[in-house]
C-alpha positions in Angstrom: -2.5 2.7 19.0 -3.9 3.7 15.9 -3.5 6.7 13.4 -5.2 5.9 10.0 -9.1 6.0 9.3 -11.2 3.5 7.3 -11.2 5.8 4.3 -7.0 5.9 4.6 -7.2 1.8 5.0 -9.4 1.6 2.7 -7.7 3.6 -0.3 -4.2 2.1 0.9 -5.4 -1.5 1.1 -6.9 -1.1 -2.6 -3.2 0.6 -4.0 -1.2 -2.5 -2.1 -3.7 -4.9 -3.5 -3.4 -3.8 -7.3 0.6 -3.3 -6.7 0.6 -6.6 -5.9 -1.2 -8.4 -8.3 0.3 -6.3 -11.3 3.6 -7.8 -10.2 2.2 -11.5 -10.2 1.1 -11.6 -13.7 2.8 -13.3 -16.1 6.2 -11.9 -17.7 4.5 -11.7 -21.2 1.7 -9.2 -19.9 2.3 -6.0 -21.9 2.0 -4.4 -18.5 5.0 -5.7 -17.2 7.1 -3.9 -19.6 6.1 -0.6 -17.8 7.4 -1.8 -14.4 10.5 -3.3 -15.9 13.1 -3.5 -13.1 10.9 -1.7 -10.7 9.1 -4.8 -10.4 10.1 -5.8 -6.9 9.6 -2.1 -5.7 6.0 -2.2 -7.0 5.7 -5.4 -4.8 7.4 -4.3 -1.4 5.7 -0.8 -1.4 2.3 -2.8 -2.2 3.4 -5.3 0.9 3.7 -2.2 3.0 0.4 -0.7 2.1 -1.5 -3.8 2.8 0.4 -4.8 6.1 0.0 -1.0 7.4 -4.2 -1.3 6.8 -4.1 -4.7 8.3 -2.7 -3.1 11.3 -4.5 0.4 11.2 -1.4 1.7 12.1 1.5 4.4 9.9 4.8 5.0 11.1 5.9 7.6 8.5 2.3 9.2 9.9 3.7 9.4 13.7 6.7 10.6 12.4 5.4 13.9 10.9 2.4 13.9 13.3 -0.6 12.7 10.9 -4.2 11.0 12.3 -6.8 10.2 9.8 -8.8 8.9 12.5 -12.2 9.9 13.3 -12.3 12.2 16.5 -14.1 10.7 19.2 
């Protein structure tokens, strides 16, 4: 069962992607100072973005009744 369109998988697979990689730089990137302790946050929520558009599948969008997918 799925509940997110390619545009949602798309846009969400991008974010988790970039969340992801900003956290794997190394601890003298000036960008790192932004995220400060928040680093590991970055990183799970970017894990969760990019494991819920590898599945096509949102259950915070069941919850409240959301489908981004195309109507058949």
């Amino acid at each position: 069962m799925t509940n997110m369109g390619s545009a949602d998988r798309f846009v969400r697979f991008a974010a988790g992607i970039v969340l992801i990689a900003l956290c794997l730089l190394p601890p003298s990137a000036p960008v790192l100072s932004v995220l400060g302790s928040w680093m590991w946050a970055a990183f799970a929520v970017g894990a969760v973005l990019v494991a819920t558009a590898a599945i096509r599948f949102c259950p915070a969008y069941r919850l409240i009744g959301v489908n981004t997918c195309a109507r058949q």
